[in-house]
N, C-alpha and C positions, 0 to 999 in steps of 0.2 A: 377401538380397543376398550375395554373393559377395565375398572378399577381395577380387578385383581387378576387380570391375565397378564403372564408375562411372557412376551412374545420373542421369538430366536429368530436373527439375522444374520445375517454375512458381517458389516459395520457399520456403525455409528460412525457417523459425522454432525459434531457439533460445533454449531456456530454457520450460520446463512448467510455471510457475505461473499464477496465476490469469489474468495479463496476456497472458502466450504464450499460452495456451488460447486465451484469449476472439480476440485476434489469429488464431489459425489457423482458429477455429471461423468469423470473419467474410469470411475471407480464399476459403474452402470455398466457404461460402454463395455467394457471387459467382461460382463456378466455377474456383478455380485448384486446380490438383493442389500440395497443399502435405503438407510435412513438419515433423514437432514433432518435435525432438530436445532428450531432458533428460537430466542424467546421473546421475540418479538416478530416485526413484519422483515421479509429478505432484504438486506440491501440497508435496513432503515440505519445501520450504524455509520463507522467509518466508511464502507462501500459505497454507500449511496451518497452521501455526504460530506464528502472530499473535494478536492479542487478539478480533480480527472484529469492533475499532471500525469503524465510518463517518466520518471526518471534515471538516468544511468549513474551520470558521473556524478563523484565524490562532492556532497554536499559545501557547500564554501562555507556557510558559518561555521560547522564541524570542525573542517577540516583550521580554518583560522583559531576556532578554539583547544582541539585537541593536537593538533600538531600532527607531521609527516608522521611517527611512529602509530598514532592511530590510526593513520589513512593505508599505511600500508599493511597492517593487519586487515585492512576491511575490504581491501585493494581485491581478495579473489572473487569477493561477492557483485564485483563486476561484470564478470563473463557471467553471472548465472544471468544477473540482469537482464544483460545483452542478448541473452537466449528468449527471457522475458520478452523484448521490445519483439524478438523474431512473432512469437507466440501471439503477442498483443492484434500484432498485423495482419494475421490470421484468423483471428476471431468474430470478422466480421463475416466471412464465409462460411466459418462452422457455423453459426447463428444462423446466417443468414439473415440479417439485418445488419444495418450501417449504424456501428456504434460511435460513428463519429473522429475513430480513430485516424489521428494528423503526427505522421515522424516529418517536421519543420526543422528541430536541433533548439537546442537549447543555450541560451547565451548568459552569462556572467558580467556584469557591467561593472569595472573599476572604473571609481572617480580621482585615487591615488599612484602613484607607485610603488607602495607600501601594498596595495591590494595586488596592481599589476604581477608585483615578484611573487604573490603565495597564488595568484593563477596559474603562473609559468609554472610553479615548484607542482603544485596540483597535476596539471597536465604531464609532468612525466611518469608520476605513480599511475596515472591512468594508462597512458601508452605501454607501462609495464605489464599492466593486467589489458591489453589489447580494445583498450578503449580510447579513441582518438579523440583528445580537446586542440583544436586549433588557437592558437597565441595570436588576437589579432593588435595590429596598433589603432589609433586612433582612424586613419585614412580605411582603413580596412575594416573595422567596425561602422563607421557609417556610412559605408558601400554597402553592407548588407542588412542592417538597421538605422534608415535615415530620422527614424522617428525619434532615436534617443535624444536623451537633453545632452547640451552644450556640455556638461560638466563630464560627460563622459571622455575619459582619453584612452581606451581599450578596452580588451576582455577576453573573455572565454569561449568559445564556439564549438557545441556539441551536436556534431550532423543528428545523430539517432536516436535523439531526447523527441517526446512531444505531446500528445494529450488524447483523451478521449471525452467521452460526453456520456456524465457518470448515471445518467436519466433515461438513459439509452440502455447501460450494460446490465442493469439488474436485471428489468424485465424481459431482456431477450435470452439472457443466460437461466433464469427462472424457469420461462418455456421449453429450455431442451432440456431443464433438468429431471422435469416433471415429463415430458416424451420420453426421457428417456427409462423411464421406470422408476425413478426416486422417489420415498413416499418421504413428502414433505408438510412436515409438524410446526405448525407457529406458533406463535403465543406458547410454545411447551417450555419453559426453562428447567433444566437439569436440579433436581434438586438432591442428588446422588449419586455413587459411583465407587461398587464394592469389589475385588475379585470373586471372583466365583467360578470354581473349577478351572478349566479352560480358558475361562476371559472373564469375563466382565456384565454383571450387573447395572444396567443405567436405568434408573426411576427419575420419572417425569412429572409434571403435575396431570398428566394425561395419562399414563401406565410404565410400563417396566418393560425394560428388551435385557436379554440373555443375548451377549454378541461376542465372538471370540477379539476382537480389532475395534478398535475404538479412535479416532480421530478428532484429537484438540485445534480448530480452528478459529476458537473464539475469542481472539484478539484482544481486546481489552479486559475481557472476560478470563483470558486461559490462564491467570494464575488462582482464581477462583474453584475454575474447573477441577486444574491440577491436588488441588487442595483439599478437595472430598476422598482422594485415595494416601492423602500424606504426604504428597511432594508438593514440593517447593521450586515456582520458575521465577526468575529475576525478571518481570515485566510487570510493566507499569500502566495506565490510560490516562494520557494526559485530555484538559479538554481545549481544542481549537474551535476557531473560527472561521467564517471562510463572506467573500462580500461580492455580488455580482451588481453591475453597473447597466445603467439601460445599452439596448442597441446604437450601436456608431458603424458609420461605414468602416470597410475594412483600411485594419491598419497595425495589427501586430501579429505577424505571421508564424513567429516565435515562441516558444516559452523561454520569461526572462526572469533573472534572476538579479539582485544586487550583494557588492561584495561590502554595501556600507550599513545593510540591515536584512533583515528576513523580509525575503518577499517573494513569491512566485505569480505571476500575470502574465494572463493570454486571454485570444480573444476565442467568443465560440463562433462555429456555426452562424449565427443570428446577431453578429456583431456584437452581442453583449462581453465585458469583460471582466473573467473572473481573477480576483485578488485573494492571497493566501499568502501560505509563506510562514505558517507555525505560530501565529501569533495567539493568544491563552484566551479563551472564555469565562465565563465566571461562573463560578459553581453556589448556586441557591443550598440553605440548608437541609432541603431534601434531597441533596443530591441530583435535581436535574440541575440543566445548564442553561445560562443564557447568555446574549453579544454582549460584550464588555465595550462599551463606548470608550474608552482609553485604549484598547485595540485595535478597534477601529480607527478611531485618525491617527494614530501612528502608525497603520498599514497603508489608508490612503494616503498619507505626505509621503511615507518612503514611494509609492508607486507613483506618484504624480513629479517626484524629484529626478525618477528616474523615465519617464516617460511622461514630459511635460500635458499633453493633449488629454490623461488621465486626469488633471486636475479640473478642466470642463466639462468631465462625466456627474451625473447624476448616477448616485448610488441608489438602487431599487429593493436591494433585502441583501441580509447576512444571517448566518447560521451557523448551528454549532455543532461538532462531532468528537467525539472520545478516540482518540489517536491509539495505540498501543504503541510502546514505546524502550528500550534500554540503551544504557552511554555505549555502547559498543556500538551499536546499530546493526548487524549481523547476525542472521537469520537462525531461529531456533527449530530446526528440522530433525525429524526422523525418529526413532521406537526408541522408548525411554530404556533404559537398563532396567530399571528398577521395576520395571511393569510391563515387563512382558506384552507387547499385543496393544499397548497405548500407545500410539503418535503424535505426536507436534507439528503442525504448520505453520509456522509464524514466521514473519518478514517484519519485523520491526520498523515503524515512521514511513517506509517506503512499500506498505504490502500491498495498496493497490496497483504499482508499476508490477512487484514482484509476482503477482498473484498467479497468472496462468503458467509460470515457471515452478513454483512452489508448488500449486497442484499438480502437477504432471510429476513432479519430484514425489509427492506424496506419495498417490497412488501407485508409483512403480514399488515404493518400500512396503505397501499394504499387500502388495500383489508380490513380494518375494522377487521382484526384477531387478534389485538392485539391494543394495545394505548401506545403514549410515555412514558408514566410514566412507564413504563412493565421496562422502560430499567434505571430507578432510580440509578445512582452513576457509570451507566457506559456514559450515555448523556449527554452534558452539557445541551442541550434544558431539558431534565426530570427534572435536577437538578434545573432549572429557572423556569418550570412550576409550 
C-alpha cells in the first residue's frame, strides 16, 4: 500500500494473538477479504507468552476473594468455556500440526478445611452451570496425585482442564491464517479510527482501509483502541510472569492449582516445568517489563510447598506478558451499540483457554449468524444491551 491509498475491505481485525488469528482465520473461511493488523510480531503478547494453561473451572483465589455471588454471576461463562476446551481439542487437526494440546483435569490442592469447604462450595456453582469438579478427600487425592506434598489433605478435580504448548500455537495458527487468504500486516499499530459513511476508517502507520466491520481483539490494547472513536471499555493489562524449570522425567500429569496462593504448574512435553499463577512483573519507566525477583520465589516456594520434587528443579528462564484483565472476569463480546459495525473480542485473564470459542463467537456476529443478545449472562455488552 501506498501512503495515500486508502484501501476497501470486508473487516479489519485488530490485534494478532491467538483470538485475532483464529477470528480472521474463521472470518476467511466464509469468504470475506479480511485484514489482521498487529503492532508487533503475531503471538509476541499474551498469546505467545502465557503458561498454555487450559482453563474451565471457576478460579479459587477469585472465587475465595469475591465470594459465591461473583461466582455465580460468572457461573454461565462456563459452558462457553467448556465449548472452548471442545474447540481447543480440535485444533490440532484443523492445523494440522500437534499443538501440544493435553485435557489431564485440573486439580485444586487444599492444605486446610477452611479451603476444603470453599472447594466443595465452588464445585456446586460449577455443576450448576454443567461443569463437573470432583470433591476429593485426602485417600483419593493421592490415588491420582501421589506426587503431592504431605500437607496436602484434599481438593478439587477437574477432568476437562489442561494445556497446550503456546510455541506450538502461534505459528501453526499464523500458517492457515495466511493460506487462508488473510493479509497480514505487523509492525502496523493502529494509529486511528473515525466513522465514515457506512463503517469505518482505520489508519495505520502503513496506510488506511475504508471497511464496513471492524473487530477489537486487542487485549490489552482494546481500551486504547476503543478510544480513538470515544468509547470507553473497562479493561485493563496487568503485567505477569511466567518461570519454566529444566527437563525432569515425567511426573505431573495435571494442571495444578493451590488454594493457599496463586499458582498454576505443569509439566511440558519435554519434561520441563511451567510455573505461573498470576504473579506481577515489574514495570521499567518506559514502560517495558521485566521478572520481578520477589515474584519469582514467592511462585517457586508456593510450587515447591505444593509439589515437594519442584523444589530440586533448576529454574532455566522466566518471562513476562501483559495479561488483559477486569474484577468480573466475563467476556466482553459482540457489536458495540454505539458504533455500529465495531466488535469486541475479549475474554478477560482466561482468553488463551477462551480463545477458539470467542472466535467462533465473533465471526458468526460479523457474519450476521447470530446477535449479541444470543450471548445473555455470559457478555457484559448483552447484559447492557
Amino acid at each position: 500500500m501506498t501512503g495515500g491509498e486508502v484501501k476497501t475491505v470486508d473487516v479489519i481485525v485488530i490485534g494478532g494473538g491467538i483470538t485475532g488469528m483464529l477470528t480472521a482465520w474463521n472470518l476467511a473461511e466464509a469468504g470475506r477479504e479480511v485484514v489482521l493488523l498487529e503492532a508487533g510480531e503475531l503471538g509476541a503478547q499474551a498469546s505467545g507468552a502465557n503458561a498454555g494453561s487450559l482453563h474451565l473451572q471457576i478460579q479459587y483465589p477469585e472465587f475465595a476473594k469475591y465470594g459465591e455471588d461473583w461466582a455465580r454471576a460468572y457461573g454461565p461463562c462456563l459452558g462457553f468455556l467448556k465449548d472452548s476446551m471442545a474447540l481447543w481439542q480440535d485444533l490440532s487437526r484443523r492445523t494440522g500440526e500437534d499443538l501440544g494440546v493435553k485435557i489431564g483435569g485440573g486439580i485444586v490442592v487444599a492444605q486446610t478445611a477452611a479451603q476444603m469447604k470453599l472447594i466443595e462450595r465452588k464445585a456446586l456453582i460449577e455443576a450448576a452451570h454443567g461443569v463437573e469438579t470432583q470433591v476429593l478427600d485426602r485417600a483419593a487425592l493421592f490415588k491420582l496425585a501421589p506426587f503431592l506434598s504431605e500437607k496436602a489433605i484434599g481438593g478439587g478435580f477437574c477432568p476437562l482442564e489442561g494445556k497446550a504448548n503456546t510455541l506450538r500455537v502461534t505459528p501453526a495458527v499464523q500458517a492457515c491464517v495466511e493460506q487462508a487468504g488473510v493479509t497480514v500486516m505487523r509492525n502496523s499499530p493502529v494509529t486511528g479510527i473515525e466513522a465514515k459513511g457506512q463503517g469505518y476508517r482505520v489508519t495505520t502507520v502503513k496506510g488506511s482501509f475504508h471497511v464496513p466491520k471492524v473487530v477489537n481483539a486487542a487485549g490489552a490494547s482494546a481500551g486504547k483502541i476503543a478510544a480513538m472513536l470515544g468509547l470507553s471499555i473497562e479493561i485493563d493489562g496487568f503485567p505477569l510472569q511466567v518461570t519454566v524449570t529444566e527437563p525432569v522425567a515425567p511426573l505431573i500429569p495435571h494442571l495444578i492449582y493451590s488454594a493457599a496462593g496463586k499458582l498454576s504448574l505443569k509439566q511440558a512435553p519435554n519434561g520441563a516445568c511451567i510455573i505461573g499463577g498470576g504473579w506481577s512483573a515489574a514495570k521499567r519507566n518506559d514502560g517495558t517489563l521485566a521478572t520481578d525477583p520477589v515474584s519469582l520465589t514467592g511462585n517457586m516456594a508456593i510450587a515447591a510447598d505444593v509439589v515437594p520434587q519442584v523444589g530440586q528443579m533448576r529454574a532455566l528462564r522466566s518471562w513476562t506478558a501483559w495479561v488483559n484483565g477486569t474484577p468480573d472476569w466475563r467476556p466482553i463480546l459482540g457489536e458495540l451499540p454505539a458504533a455500529p459495525g465495531f466488535f469486541l473480542a475479549l475474554f478477560p485473564w482466561v482468553g488463551f483457554s477462551g480463545a477458539p470459542m470467542t472466535a467462533k463467537v465473533t465471526a458468526e456476529l460479523v457474519l450476521g449468524q447470530r446477535d449479541t443478545a444470543s450471548l445473555r449472562g455470559i457478555s457484559v455488552l448483552a447484559d447492557r444491551g
